[in-house]
N, C-alpha and C positions, 0 to 999 in steps of 0.2 A: 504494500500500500504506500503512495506518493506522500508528500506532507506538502499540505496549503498552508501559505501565508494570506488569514483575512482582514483586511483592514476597513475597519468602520470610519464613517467620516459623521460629522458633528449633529447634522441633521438626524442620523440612527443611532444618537446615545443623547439625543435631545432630552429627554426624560425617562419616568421608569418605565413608562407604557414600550420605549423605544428599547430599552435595556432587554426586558421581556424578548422582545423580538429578537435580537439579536443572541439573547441567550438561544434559543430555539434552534437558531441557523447554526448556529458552531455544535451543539447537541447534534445535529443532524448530521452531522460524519465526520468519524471521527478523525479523519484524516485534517480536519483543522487544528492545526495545533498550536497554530501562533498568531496573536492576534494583537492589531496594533489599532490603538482609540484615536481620535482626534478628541479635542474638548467638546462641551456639550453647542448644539447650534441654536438658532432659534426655533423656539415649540410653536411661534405663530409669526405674522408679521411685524406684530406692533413687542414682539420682545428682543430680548440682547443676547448675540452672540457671549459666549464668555470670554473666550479672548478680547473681546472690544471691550467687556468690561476691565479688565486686566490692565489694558492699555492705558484705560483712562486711570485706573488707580496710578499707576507710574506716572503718567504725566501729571495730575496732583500733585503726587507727592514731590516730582523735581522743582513745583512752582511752588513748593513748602504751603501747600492748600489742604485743608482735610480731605482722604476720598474713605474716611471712615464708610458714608454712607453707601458708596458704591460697592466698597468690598462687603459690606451687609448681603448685598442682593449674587452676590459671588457665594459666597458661604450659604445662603440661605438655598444654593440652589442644587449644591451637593447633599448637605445636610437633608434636604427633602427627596432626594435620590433615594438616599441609603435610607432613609426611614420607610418609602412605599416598597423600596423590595424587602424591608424585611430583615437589612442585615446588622448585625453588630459591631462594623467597623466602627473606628473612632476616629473621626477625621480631625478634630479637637487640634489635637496639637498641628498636626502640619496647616490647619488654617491659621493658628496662631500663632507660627515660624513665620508663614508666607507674610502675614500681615504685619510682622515687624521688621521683616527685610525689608520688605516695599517702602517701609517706614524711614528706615536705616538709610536707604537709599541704594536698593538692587538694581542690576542693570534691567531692562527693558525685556530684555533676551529671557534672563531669569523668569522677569515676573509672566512674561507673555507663555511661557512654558510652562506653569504651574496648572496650566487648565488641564493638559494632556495628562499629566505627574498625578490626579486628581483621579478625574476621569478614568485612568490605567490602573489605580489602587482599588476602587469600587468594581472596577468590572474583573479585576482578576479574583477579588472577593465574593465577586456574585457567581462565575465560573468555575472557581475551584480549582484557578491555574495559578500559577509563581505567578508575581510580581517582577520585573526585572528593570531597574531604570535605566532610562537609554541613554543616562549621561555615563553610566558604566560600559557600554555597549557600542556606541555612536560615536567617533571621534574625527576632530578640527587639528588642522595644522596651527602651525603658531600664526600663520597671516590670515585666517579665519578659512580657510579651505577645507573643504569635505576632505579627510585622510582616509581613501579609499584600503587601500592595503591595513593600516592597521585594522579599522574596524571589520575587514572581512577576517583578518586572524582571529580577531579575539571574539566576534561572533560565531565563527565556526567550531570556538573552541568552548563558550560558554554554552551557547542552546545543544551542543549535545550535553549537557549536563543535567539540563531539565527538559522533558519531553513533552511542556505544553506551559506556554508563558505566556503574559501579556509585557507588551513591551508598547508606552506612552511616544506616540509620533512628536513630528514635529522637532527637537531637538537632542541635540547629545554637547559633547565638552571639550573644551580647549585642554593645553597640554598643562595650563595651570589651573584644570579642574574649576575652571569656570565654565557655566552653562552657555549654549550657543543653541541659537535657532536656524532653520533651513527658514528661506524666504515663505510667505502664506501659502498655505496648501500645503507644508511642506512635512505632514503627517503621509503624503501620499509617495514622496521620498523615503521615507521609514519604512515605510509596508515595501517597494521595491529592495531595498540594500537588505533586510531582514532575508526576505526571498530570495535573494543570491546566497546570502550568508551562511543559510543554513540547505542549498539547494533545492528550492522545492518544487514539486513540479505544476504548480500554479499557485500565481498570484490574483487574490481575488479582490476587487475593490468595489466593496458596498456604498450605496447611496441612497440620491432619493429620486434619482430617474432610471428607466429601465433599460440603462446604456444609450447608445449615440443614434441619430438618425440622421439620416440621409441629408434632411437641410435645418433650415433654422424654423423649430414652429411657428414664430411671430410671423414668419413668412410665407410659407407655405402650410397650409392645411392637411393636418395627420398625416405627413411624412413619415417613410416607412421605415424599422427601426434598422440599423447595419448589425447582422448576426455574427456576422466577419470579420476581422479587417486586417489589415498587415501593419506592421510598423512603419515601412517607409510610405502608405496611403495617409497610415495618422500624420504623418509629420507633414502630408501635405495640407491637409486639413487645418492642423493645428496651426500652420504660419499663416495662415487663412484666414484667422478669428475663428475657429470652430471651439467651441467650448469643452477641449478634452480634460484627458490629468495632464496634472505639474510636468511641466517640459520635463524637469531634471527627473522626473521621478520614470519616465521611460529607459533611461540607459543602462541601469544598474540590472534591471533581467531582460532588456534586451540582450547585452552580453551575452549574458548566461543562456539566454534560447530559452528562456521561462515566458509562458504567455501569461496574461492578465485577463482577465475576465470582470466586467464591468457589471455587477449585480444593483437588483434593486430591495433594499431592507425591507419592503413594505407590500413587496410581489416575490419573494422569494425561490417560489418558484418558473418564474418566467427567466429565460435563457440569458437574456441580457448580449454584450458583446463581447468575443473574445475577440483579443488582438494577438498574432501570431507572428512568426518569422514568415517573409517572403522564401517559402523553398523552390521556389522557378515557376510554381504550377499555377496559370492563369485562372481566375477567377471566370465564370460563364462570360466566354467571350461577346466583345461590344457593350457591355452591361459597365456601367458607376458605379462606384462604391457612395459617395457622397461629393456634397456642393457647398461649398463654404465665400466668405466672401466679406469686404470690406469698403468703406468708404474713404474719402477723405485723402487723395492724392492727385500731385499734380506733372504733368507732362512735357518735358521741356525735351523737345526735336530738332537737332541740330544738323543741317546740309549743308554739304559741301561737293563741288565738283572732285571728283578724283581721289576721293577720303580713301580711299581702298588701297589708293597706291602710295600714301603719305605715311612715311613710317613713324609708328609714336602717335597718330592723331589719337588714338583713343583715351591709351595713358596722360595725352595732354589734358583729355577733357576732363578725367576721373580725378588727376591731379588740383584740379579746381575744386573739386566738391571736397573732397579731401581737406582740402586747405580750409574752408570753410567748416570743417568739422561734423559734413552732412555724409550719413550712407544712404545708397540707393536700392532698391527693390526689382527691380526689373531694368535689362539693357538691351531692349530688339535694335537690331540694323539690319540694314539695306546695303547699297553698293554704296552710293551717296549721303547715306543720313544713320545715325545716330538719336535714339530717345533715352531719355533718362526718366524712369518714373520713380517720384521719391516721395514721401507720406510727407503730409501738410505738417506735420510735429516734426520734422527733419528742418524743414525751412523754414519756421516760422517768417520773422521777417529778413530773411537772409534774399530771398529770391530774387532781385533787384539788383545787389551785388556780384552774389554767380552769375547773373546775363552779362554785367559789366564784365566783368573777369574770364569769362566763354571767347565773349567774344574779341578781349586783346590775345588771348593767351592763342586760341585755335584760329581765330580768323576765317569762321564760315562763310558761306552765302548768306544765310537766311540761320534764323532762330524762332522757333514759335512754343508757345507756351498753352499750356491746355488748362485749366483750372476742372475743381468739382469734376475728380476722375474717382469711379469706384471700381475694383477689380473684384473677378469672381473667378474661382478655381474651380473644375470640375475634375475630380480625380476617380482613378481606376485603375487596376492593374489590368481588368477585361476588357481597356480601350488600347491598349500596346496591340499595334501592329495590325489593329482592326480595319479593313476599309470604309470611309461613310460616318465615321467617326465624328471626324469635325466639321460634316456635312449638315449631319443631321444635326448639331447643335447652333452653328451660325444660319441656319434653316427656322428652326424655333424663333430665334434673336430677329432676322427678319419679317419673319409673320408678326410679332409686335413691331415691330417698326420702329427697332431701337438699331441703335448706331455704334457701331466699335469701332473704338477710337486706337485699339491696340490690341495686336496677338502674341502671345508668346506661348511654346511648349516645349516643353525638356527633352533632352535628347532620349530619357527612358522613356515617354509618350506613356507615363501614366496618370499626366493633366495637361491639361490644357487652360492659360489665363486668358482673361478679354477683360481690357479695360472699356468702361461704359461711363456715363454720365452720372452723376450721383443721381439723379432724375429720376433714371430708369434702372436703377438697383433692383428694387423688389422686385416689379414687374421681370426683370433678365432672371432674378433667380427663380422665379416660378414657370417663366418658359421651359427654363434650361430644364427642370425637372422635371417637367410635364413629359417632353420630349424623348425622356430616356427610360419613365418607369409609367409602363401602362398603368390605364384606369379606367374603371369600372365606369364613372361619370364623368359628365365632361366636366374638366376644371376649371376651375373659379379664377379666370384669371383677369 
């Protein structure tokens, strides 16, 4: 039997009702055997994440302001945890350590960690598994860098020791035994390096959606959910704006060739997604995996007669944005012309300047600028090599009557970008899907 690593996110240890639940899930096979909490999330809209309580205690306390009262609604919401399931931990003192560090004046890292430290204590008490803190487990170089190598030693060496742990996401410790956080989300980091650490042959990450779908719902109407997906389709996605996991938390069992399974707390038994290694084999050819997509950039296209045969023109032009401190996103050419497409947060008001500087430094023809540009990625590993491909999709685009202003696709041909108008954003993202996933009805478009 394999060993899973399950890792709960804040929303399914929201309160006890969610604890319950999750007990259930990990009871359900026993090949769960390590499990890693986020702090608790919101129970409704109108309440508070805990860490954002947390936060604001530290920041109080740096402005020497009472957050007596906020650490109240922190404490009160542990302490009601443990009393509706029932258990006799005694959370007492470590509320009352935290709350005079925060006092004392602990760093931010510290306090914003205690939600997980918290959270990890009640559920391995409610489970019946070790406790294990991940600042013994987790470790930071001296310049604050994830230390890959130690922590896979000393994880490899401590979880065979116990054969069923909870282990608190989110942070682990510097080499002076100072606490250290991964950026937000970074519970979802934990549950990956856990998962390499102790090789398991799935990682599973619980939430409160029923894994990924095909597009964005605000946009599209009951789009259909990805059963699938490879890592390198996520990562097209994800630079996309698709709302997956923590970047960082993909690489630690991609490595390892450990897949991840995207579960939902609250539907447990619906499939959810897994995401896998790419092993060569196409996906139902011509088929999408998903459509992801962004607003808010703009398009600067530079001609030149002869650009082709000018050596250095490009590096000259890249050497301007550069210099300016701007990266770029996309770079289609032509024989004659050169586009830069670069997010509106790159240039703020720089863009005035780079034309200046374009145009002493390369000395075009012409420059033109595109403003309010939205890009949308349509990816798939079952669009490699397919004919009709990007027939059928700029087919879609002109039946609405929308206008591309820009193509670009990778030399793997498992996306294809089109920049469009902010305008016509939604509209392109609802063509494009229409186009590629039958339907029963006609769509709402």
């Amino acid at each position: 039997m394999g060993i899973k690593v399950a890792k709960f996110g804040g929303s399914s240890l929201a309160d006890a009702a969610q604890f319950r639940k999750v007990r259930a899930i990990v009871e359900a096979d026993p090949a769960r055997r390590y499990v890693i909490p986020s702090a608790p999330g919101k129970r409704d809209k109108h309440d508070h994440k805990i860490t954002d309580l947390l936060y604001k205690c530290h920041e109080l306390a740096q402005e020497k302001r009472p957050f007596g009262e906020v650490f109240a609604l922190v404490k009160k919401r542990y302490l009601t945890i443990c009393s509706e399931l029932g258990l006799s931990l005694d959370l007492i003192p470590d509320l009352t350590e935290i709350e005079a560090r925060i006092g004392a004046g602990a760093s931010a890292d510290y306090t914003a960690s205690r939600g997980e430290f918290l959270n990890g204590k009640i559920l391995a008490a409610y489970l019946g598994f070790t406790f294990l803190d991940a600042a013994t487990l987790i470790f930071f170089d001296a310049e604050g860098r994830f230390d890959a190598e130690k922590t896979q030693r000393v994880l490899s060496r401590e979880l065979a020791r116990y054969p069923r742990a909870v282990i608190p996401g989110f942070y682990g410790s510097t080499p002076e035994g100072h606490v250290r956080t991964f950026s937000r989300g970074g519970s979802d980091i934990t549950g990956a390096i856990v998962a390499r650490g102790i090789n398991a042959t799935l990682y599973e990450n619980w939430t409160d959606v029923p894994g990924f779908l095909m597009a964005d719902p605000r946009i599209v109407k009951n789009p259909k959910p990805i059963r699938e997906i490879t890592y390198r389709e996520l990562r097209e996605l994800a630079y996309m704006g698709a709302s997956v996991l923590h970047e960082e938390a993909i690489f630690p069992v991609r490595e390892a060739k450990i897949p991840i399974n995207i579960k939902n707390t609250n539907d447990p038994d619906a499939p959810g997604t897994l995401i896998v290694n790419d092993n060569g084999n196409l996906q139902t050819r011509g088929s999408i995996t998903g459509i992801a997509g962004l607003k808010g950039f703009t398009i600067i296209a530079v001609e030149k007669t002869l650009m082709h045969s000018e050596l250095g023109f490009g590096r000259k032009l890249l050497s301007v944005i550069e210099a300016h401190g701007i990266s770029f996103e996309h770079m289609p050419s032509g024989i004659a012309t050169i586009s830069l497409v670069i997010a509106d947060s790159q240039l703020n008001s720089k863009l005035d300047k780079v034309l200046v500087d374009i145009d002493r430094v390369c000395e075009p023809d012409s420059i033109e600028v595109f403003h309010d540009i939205a890009l949308i990625t349509t990816v798939g590993l079952g669009m490699a090599y397919t004919p009709g491909i990007a027939a059928k999709l700029f087919t879609a685009l002109a039946q609405g009557g929308i206008n591309v202003r820009m193509i670009d696709q990778g030399s793997s041909e498992i996306n294809i970008i089109v920049g469009i108008e902010n305008k016509d954003f939604e509209e392109a993202m609802r063509r494009i899907y229409y186009a590629f996933v039958p339907q029963t009805t006609e769509p709402e478009c």
